[in-house]
N, C-alpha and C positions, 0 to 999 in steps of 0.2 A: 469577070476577072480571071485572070491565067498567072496560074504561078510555075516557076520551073524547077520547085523542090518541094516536095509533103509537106515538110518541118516549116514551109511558109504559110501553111495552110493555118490563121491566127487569124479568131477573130475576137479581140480584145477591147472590143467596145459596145458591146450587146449586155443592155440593163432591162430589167423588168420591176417595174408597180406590183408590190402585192398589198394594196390599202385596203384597211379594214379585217384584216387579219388577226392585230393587235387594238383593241382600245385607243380612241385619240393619236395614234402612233401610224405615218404612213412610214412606208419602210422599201426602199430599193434595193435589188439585189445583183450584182454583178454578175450573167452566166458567161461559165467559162467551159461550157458543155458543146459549143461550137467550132472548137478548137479540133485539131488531129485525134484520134486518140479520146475525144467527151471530154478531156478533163483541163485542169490547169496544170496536170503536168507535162505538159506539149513544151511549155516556156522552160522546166526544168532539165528535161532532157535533154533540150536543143543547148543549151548553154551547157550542160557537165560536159558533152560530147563538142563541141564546139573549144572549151577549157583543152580538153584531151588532147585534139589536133593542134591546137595552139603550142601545146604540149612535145608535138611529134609524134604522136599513137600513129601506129602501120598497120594498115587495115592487112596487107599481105603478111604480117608477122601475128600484130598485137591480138589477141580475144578480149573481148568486153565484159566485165560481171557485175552484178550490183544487187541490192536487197533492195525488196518492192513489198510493200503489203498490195499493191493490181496496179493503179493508175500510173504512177512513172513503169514499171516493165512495160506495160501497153506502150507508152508512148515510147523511150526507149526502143522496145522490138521494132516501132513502125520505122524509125530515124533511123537505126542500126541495119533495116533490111534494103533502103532508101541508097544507103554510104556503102553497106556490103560490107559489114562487119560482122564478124561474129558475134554473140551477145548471149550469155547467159544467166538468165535470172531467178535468184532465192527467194522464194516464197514461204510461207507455212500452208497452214489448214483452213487458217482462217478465210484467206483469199478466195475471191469469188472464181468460183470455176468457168465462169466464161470472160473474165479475166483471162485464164492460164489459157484456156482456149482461143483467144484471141494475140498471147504471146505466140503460144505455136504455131497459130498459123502463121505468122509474121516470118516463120524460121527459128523462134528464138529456142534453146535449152530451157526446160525449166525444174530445177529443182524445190520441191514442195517438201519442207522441216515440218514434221509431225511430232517434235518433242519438245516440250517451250525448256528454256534453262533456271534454274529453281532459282536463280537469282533474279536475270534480267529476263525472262519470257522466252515469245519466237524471236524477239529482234534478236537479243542475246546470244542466241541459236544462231539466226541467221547469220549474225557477221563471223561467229565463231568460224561456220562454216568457209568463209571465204577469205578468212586469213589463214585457215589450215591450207585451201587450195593455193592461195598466194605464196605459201611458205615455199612449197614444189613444182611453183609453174611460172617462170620468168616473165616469158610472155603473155599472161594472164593483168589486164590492169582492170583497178576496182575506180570504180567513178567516186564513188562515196562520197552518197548526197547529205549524208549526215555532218561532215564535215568541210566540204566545196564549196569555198566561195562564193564559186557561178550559182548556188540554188539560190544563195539572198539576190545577188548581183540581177538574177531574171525576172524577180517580185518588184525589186526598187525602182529598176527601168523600165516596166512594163506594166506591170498588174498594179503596181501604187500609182506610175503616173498617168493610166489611163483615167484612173480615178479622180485622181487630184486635177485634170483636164477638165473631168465631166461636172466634177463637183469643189469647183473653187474655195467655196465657204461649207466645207463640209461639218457639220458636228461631231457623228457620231460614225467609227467604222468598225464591225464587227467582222473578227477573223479568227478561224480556226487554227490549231497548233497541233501539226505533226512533228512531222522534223524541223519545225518555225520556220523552213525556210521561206515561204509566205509571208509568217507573222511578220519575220525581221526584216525581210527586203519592203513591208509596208510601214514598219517603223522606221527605218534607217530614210524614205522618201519621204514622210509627212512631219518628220520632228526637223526636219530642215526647209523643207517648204509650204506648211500648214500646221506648224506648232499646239494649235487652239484646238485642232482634231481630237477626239477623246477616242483612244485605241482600247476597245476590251480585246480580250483575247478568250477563245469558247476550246474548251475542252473535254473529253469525254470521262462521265467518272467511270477509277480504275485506271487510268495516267497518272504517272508522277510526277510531270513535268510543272504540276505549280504545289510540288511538295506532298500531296496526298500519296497515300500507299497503293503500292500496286494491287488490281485483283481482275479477275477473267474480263474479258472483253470480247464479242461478239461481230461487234460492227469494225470492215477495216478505214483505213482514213485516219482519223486525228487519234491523236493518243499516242504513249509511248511507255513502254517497258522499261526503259534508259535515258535516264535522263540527255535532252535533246544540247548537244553541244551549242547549238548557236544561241539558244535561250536564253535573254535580260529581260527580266521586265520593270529596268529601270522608267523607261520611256511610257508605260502602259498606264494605264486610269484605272483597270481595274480588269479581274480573272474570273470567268465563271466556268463551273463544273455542271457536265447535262449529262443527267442518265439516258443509259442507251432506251430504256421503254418510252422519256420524254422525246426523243431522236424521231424514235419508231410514228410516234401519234402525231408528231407535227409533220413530219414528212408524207402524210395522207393524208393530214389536215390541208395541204399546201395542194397535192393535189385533185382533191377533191371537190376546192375551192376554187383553183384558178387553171387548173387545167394544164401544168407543170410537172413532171413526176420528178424531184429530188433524189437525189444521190442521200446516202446516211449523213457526208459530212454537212450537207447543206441543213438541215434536218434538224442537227446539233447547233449549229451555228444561229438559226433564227428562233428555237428553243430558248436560248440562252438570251435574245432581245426579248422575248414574252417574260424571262422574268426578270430583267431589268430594266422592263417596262417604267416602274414605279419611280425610277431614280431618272425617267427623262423628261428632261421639261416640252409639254404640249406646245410644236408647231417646230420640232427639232428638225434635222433630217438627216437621217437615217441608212448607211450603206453597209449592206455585209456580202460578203465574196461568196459566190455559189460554187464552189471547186469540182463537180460533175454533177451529171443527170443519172436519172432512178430505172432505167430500162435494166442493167444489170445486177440489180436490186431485187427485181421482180419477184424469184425464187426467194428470197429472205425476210426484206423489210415489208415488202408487200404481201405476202407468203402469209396469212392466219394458221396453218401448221406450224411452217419452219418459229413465227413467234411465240405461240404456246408452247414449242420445244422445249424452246430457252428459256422465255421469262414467263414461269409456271405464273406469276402472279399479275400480265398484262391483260388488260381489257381492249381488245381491239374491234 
């Protein structure tokens, strides 16, 4: 197959079996690790930027900025070096450095926030930052996935109805909650075309996005210091919270089993079916979105130092 733009490079139909993982419970997982970029955010970036031109953005005028915790600036930098835009992207500490290294090489700026905001964290920080720079740079536009349309708009068309394609009579779909834009582009598809689908939604604890209080966080990916604008969960069946040490052991559980290395969010996301295991009736079937692969992980989740750093109290 020959494509004649990066940002076409999507491969949004690649599912993997990991049965026997959970008790009585087989369970599919959508990888989205084939994609541009590893991740699922190939689909968000192409659409915020895709919105922008719609828009008018001047690639010979405009610069591009946006807050990343790694996977949208990845994909981002790749699009934005693809179109010949400028593109600068805020990060914190937390972010994986070969992440940042993988922005740069792209071309991209990257700014790395080393101070979270006593209120709302590094997100807090981060946007701080780029409303300050917005304040003095005309030509500067923020994509802001936090609030853009386009990020539901590329889940509901794509990531939801690949799914709803593969799995007509789906039961159960398990999805992670960053900036929802995922969650909600897969709720806004299935409560109109698969009603009967039972939507959790997997979170990391230390997010406040289903009301719990803020506190450190380690792994980037899901979670949020500020509460996530597009967030309802009128449509949802139910919310779980997965500590990042439960993150850490299923994501080596996973691959150590099936020969898969997980990204953290995927990690959290089939955590959070283990333990609502009990609430699923035997012979269900079972989908949760894999949002990247664990190769830039390595140094971290897979890391027996970098864990005992953190979580003085994990047994790995």
């Amino acid at each position: 197959m020959i494509f004649k733009k990066i940002d076409d490079v999507l491969h949004d139909d690649v599912f993997l079996e990991i049965n026997g993982l959970i008790d009585d419970l087989d369970v599919i997982i959508k990888l989205e690790c084939f994609n541009l970029g590893h991740s699922i955010k190939l689909k968000t970036a192409k659409a915020l930027i895709d919105a922008a031109e719609v828009d008018g953005i001047d690639a010979s005028k405009n610069r591009i900025i946006e807050s990343s915790s790694g996977n949208l600036g990845v994909a981002l930098s790749a699009i934005c070096a693809s179109r010949n835009y400028d593109f600068t992207c805020v990060v914190d500490k937390n972010t994986l450095k070969s992440n940042i290294k993988q922005m740069e090489a792209y071309g991209a700026k990257v700014i790395v926030i080393d101070k979270p905001d006593n209120r709302d964290g590094y997100l807090g920080s981060r946007i701080r930052y780029i409303k300050e720079q917005l304040s003095y740079d005309k030509d500067l536009i923020w994509l802001n996935q936090y609030r853009n349309p386009a990020n539901i708009e590329a889940h509901s068309s794509k990531t939801a109805q690949k799914i709803i394609n593969e799995f007509p009579n789906l039961d159960y779909l398990f999805v992670g909650a960053g900036t929802t834009g995922t969650l909600m582009g897969c709720v806004d598809a299935f409560k109109n075309q698969l009603p009967k689908t039972k939507i959790i939604a997997v979170d990391s604890i230390g997010s406040v996005t289903f009301g719990a209080p803020r506190s450190k966080r380690h792994i980037p990916g899901l979670g949020a210091s500020v509460m996530p604008f597009f967030f309802d969960d009128e449509y949802l069946t139910d919310k779980i919270q997965v500590s990042e040490i439960e993150t850490i052991k299923m994501c080596r559980e996973i691959a150590s089993k099936y020969g898969y290395l997980p990204g953290g969010s995927t990690g959290t996301v089939v955590a959070a079916i283990k333990k609502y295991a009990s609430k699923i009736p035997k012979g269900s079937s079972v989908v949760a979105i894999s949002p990247d692969s664990g190769e830039r992980y390595v140094s971290t989740i897979y890391c027996d130092e970098w864990v005992h750093k953190n979580y003085s109290n994990c047994e790995v």
